[in-house]
N, C-alpha and C positions, 0 to 999 in steps of 0.2 A: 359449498361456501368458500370463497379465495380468503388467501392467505392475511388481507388487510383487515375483511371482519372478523377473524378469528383473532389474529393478535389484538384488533383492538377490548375484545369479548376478554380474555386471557388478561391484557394490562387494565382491566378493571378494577381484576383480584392482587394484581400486584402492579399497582400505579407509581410505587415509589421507588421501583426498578426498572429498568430499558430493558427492551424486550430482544434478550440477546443469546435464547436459546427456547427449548422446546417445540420446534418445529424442525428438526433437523431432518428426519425424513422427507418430509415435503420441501424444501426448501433445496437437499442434494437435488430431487428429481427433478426439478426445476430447473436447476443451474446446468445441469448433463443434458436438456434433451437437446435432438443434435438442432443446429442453426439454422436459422431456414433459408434454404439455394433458390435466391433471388438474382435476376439479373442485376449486377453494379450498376446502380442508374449514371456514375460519373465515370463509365468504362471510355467516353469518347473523348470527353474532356480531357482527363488524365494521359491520354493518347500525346496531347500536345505537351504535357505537365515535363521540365528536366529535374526538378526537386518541388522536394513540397519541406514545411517543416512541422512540427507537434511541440508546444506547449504547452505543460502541466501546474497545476498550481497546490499545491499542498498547505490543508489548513489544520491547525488542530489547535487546542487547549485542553491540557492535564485536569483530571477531575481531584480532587483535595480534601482531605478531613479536613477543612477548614468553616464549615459554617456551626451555625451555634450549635452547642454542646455536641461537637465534632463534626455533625452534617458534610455529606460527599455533595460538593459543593464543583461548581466548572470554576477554573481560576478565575476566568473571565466575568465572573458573577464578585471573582476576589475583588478583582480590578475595578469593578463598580463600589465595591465599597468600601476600597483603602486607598483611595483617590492621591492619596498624598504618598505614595511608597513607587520607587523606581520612577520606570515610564506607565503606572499604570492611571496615569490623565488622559492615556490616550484609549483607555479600553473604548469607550464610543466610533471611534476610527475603524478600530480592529474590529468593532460589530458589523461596521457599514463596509468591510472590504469581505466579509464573508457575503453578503448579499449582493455588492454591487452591479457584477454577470449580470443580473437577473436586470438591468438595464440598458447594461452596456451591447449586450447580444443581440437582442432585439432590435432596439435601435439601428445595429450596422444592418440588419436582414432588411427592416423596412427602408433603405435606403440603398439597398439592391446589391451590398457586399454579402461574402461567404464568412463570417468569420468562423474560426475552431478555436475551440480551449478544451485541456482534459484537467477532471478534478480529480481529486484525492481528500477527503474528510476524514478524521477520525469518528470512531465510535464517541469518543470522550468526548470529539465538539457538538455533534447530533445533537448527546442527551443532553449536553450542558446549554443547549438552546433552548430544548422542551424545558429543559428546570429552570429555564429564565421567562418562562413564557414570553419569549422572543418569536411571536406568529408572524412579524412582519420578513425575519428572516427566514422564519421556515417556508411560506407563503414564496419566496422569493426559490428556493430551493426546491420548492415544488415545481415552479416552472421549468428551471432551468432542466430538469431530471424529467417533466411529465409532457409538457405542452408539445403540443405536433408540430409547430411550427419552430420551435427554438430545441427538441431534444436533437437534433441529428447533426444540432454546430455542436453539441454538447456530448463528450465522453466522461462518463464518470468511473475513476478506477478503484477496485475495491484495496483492501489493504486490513492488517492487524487493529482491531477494535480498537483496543487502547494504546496503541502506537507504542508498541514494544519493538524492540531490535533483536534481530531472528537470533545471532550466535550466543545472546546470552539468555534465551528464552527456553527452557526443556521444548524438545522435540514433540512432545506429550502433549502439548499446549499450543502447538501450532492450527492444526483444526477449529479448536475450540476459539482461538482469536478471527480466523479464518473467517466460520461460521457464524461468529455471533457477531462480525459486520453486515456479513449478508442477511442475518434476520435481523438488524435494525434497521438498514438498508430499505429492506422491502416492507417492513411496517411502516414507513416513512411516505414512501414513494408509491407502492405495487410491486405485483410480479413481474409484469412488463418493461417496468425500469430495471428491475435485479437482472432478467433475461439478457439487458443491453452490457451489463459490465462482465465486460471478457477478460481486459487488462489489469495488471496487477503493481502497486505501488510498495515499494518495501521499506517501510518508517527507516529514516538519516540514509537512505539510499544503502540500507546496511547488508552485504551478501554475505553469509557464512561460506569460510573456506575449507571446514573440517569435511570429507568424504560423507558420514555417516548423517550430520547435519544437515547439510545440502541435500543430497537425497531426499532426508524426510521432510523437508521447508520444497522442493520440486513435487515432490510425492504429494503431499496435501495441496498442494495448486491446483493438480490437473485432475484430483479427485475432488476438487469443490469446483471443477467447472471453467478453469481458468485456462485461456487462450495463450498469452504472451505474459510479459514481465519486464521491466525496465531495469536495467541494470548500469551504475557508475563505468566508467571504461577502465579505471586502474583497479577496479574490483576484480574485472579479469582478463584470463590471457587466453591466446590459441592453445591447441593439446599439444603442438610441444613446446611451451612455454614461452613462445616469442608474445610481445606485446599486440596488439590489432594494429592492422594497416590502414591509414589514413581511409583510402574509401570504407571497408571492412565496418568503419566509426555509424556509418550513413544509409546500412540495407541492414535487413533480417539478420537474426546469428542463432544458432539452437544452443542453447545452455545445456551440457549435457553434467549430470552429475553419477558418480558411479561409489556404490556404499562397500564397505571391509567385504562384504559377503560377494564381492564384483558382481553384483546387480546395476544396472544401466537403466536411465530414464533422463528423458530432455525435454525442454520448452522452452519454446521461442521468445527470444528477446532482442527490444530494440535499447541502442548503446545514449546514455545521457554523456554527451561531453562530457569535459571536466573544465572548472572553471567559476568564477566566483556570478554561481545561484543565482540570486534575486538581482545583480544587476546585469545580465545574460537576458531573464527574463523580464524586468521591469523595463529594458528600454529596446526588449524584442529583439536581440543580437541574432538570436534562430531564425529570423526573418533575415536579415542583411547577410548573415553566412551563407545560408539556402541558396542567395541570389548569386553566389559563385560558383556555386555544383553545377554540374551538369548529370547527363544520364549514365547509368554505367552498364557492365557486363556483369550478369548473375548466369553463367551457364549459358546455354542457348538465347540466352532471354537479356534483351535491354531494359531496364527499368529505371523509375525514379530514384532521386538521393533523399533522403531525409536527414533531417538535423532535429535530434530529439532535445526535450531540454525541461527538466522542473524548479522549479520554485516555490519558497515560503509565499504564499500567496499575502499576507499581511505582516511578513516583521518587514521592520527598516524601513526609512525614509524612499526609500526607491520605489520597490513594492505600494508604500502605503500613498506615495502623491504623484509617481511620475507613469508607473505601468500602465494605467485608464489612457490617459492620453496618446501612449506610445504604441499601445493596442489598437487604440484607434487611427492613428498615422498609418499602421503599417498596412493595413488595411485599404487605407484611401489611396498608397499605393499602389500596391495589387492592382486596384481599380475592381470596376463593379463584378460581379459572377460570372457576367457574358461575357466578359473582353477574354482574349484570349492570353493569358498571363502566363509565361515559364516557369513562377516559380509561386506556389500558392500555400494553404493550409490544410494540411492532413491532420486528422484523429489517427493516432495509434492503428485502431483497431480499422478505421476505413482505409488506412496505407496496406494492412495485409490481406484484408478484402480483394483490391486493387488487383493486387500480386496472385490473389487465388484467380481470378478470372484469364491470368495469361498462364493457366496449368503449371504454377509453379510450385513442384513438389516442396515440403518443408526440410526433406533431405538436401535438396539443392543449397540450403543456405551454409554458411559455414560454421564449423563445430569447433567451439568456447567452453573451455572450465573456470571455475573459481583462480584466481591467483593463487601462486605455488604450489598446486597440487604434481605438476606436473615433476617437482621435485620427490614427492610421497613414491607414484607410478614409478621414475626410472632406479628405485633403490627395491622395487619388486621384481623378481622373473618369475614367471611362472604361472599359475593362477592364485587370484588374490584373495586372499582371507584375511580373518580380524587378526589373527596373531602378527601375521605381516604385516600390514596395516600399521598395529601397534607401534611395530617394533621400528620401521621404516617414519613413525615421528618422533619416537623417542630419539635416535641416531642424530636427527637434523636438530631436535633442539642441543643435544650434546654439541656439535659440530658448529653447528651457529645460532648465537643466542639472540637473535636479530628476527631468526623463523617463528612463524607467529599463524595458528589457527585460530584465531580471535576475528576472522574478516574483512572486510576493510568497506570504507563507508565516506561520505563526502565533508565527515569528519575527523578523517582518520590523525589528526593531533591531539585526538583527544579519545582516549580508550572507554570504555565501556564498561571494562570489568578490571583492570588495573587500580587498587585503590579502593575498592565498592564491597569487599568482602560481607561489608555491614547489611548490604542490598541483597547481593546474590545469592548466600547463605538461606535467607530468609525465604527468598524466590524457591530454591532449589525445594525448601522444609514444605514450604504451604502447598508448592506442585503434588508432591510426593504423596500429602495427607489426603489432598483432594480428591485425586485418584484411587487412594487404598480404600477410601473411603465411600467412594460413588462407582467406579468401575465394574465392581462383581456386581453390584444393586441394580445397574443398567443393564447388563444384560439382561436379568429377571424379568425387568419392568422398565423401558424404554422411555416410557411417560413420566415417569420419576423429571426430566429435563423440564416437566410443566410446571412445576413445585416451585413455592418463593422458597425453600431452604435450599432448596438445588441452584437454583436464580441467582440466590443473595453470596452463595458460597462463589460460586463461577465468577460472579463481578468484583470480589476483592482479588480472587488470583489474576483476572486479566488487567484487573487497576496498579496490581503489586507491579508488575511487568512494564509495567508505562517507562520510558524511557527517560522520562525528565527528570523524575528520583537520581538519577544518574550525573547525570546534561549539566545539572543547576549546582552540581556540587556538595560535598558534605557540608552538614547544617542543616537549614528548616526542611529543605525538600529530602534528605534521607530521615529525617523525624516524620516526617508523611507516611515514609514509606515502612516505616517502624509499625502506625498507628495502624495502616492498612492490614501489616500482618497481622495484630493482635486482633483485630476485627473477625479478620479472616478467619483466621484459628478457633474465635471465640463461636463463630457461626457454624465451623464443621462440629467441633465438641458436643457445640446444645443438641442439631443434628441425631450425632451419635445417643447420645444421653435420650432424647425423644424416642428415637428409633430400637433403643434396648427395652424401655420401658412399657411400648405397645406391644 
């Protein structure tokens, strides 16, 4: 039986929760088997290609104790029914810009253009579509994801359920958000859709700088299956701390991170400019830069340039009326699929396809850490461990109170965790209980993860984590995130309390 009738069999019994765990077994072996070595059907094409660019579109809405007698509710479900509060007259808009791909795409393909787009969904907007019984948009997102003819304009990149930001998130909890987009993912779509997402989106573009962090946010990537990663360019630096080199912006980079225990692990990453987002991508700036690149030198090897680039797919006037148009302009440019164009549209994951076909090792790319680390390293000789480690950050924040393992993100005016103690306290309690609480029991009994008490616990810690409790500031949205924890807490306890009593 595949994974789609099983979840659907499983969310029978628990309908009132997204199905965001219980299959992790099947679901790892899925994501690891190796890819399959097909010939690049656009090896000849791309022969003439001097740049190509990638487009991403990032969409989410926060899920809310907000519906009646507290019901976890999609905002966007808020937005429909508090018409009169902000900008939310425009929640209809926001619905029709989560769907609209599923026209626009098509469209250019039957009129003989290539177009690309990569997406990025939250867990949180998935479910808050099912819980609006929104079939017209899921329907719309089934194409984009399923159909033969429109999946392979279409990249979809996985990413943290509920759009948590990695440096303030326990390490503990990374898998678990990991996994529980890929098992809603794939009850959504199939397993042959989950098979296609290689690439990985890191909610506010946020990369942790701490050694020990990095590592485990690198480590649970390429142990759930993941290919590459997109990474802010002032997020990081070369290893020995100079900033990237303009071309350096535009080819492959290995993100290598190395943990207090000097263990070493890397994966590949393409560079998002930096630059202001949704009007970059709302009026296709990635297009018009592309068209000044030319080829470069990777080693032995000439290759394309790429210009990466994501965006809010639906905030701001930009995104919401001007990007369909500019999308399709850029395109009409181009000209149709056959003409022979310099400079056209790459998917992420078909740009290092591309590059796999001209034997190009991943050691060949160039080796990238997190920013400032490189300051941690040159205050170590010797071999590195956690005491050094320690001691080598302590000294830097003594020395300079300006050094910051907090990460850096395409927000970075606005902290995370500076201010939030009321959030992250809580975050840290419920991680902590969740685990003391379910970890020995898992290893016992694996299937424990099928369980609505296992389900129901998992989705307040991954809701706690949401980053917009954050984002929106003290007030209503850290009272959200208040309700979450009690929720949360209140569901591990019963738990407990059931489980002494059988």
């Amino acid at each position: 039986m595949g994974l789609l009738k099983i979840y659907n069999l499983n969310n029978m019994k628990n309908k009132d929760l997204p199905p965001i765990c219980g299959f992790e077994f099947e679901i790892n072996k899925l994501v690891n088997k190796e890819r399959d070595s097909r010939q690049f059907e656009e090896k000849s094409r791309l022969d003439n290609v001097n740049s190509g660019f990638a487009c991403a579109l990032h969409m989410h809405q926060p899920t809310i104790p907000a519906g009646e007698n507290g019901k976890l509710i999609s905002h966007l479900q808020y937005m429909f029914e508090h018409t009169s509060e902000g900008d939310n007259h425009n929640a209809e808009p926001f619905a029709q810009c989560y769907k609209r791909l599923a026209q626009i795409i098509p469209s250019l393909i039957d009129e003989g253009y290539d177009p690309k787009i990569m997406l990025d969904y939250s867990g949180n907007l998935l479910w808050g579509i099912e819980q609006m019984g929104r079939e017209d948009i899921l329907k719309s997102l089934k194409l984009l994801a399923c159909d033969q003819t429109v999946q392979p304009h279409v990249e979809w990149l996985g990413t943290f359920w509920s759009h948590a930001v990695a440096s303030s998130t326990p390490p503990s909890d990374f898998k678990l958000q990991i996994t529980a987009w890929q098992h809603h993912f794939s009850s959504l779509f199939g397993e042959d859709a989950l098979r296609r997402v290689n690439g990985f989106s890191l909610p506010e573009m946020h990369l942790p700088n701490h050694p020990d962090v990095l590592f485990q946010l690198i480590k649970a990537l390429k142990e759930c299956g993941y290919r590459w990663v997109m990474v802010q360019e002032h997020s990081v630096q070369n290893i020995d701390g100079s900033n990237l080199r303009d071309e350096q912006k535009y080819i492959p980079n290995r993100l290598k991170a190395q943990s207090s225990n000097g263990e070493t692990i890397s994966i590949i990453s393409l560079i998002k400019t930096q630059g202001s987002d949704t009007k970059l991508v709302g009026q296709m700036q990635p297009y018009y830069e592309a068209i000044g690149l030319n080829k470069q030198n990777l080693g032995q090897h000439i290759i394309p340039s790429l210009v990466s680039q994501i965006a809010d797919g639906e905030n701001g006037g930009v995104m919401m009326n001007e990007f369909p148009q500019a999308f399709i302009q850029a395109y009409k440019r181009i000209g149709p699929k056959n003409d022979i164009s310099p400079t056209i549209a790459m998917n992420g994951s078909e740009y290092l396809d591309f590059l796999e076909t001209l034997d190009i090792d991943e050691n060949n790319y160039p080796l990238i850490q997190a920013v400032g680390q490189d300051r941690i390293w040159e205050k170590i000789s010797g071999p590195i461990t956690p005491t050094l480690v320690k001691k080598a950050i302590n000294e830097l924040k003594e020395e300079d109170q300006s050094f910051s393992l907090s990460g850096a993100s395409w927000t970075n005016d606005l902290s995370w965790e500076d201010g939030y103690i009321n959030v992250l306290e809580p975050i840290s309690k419920l991680s902590s209980y969740f685990h003391e609480t379910f970890d020995h029991l898992l290893v016992q009994n694996p299937s424990l993860t099928k369980t609505h008490d296992y389900q129901e616990a998992l989705l307040y810690l991954l809701l706690l984590e949401t980053s917009c409790f954050r984002y929106w500031g003290q007030g209503k949205w850290t009272e959200y995130a208040k309700t979450i924890f009690r929720k949360g807490e209140e569901v591990i306890r019963n738990f407990e309390i059931s489980a002494q009593s059988s």
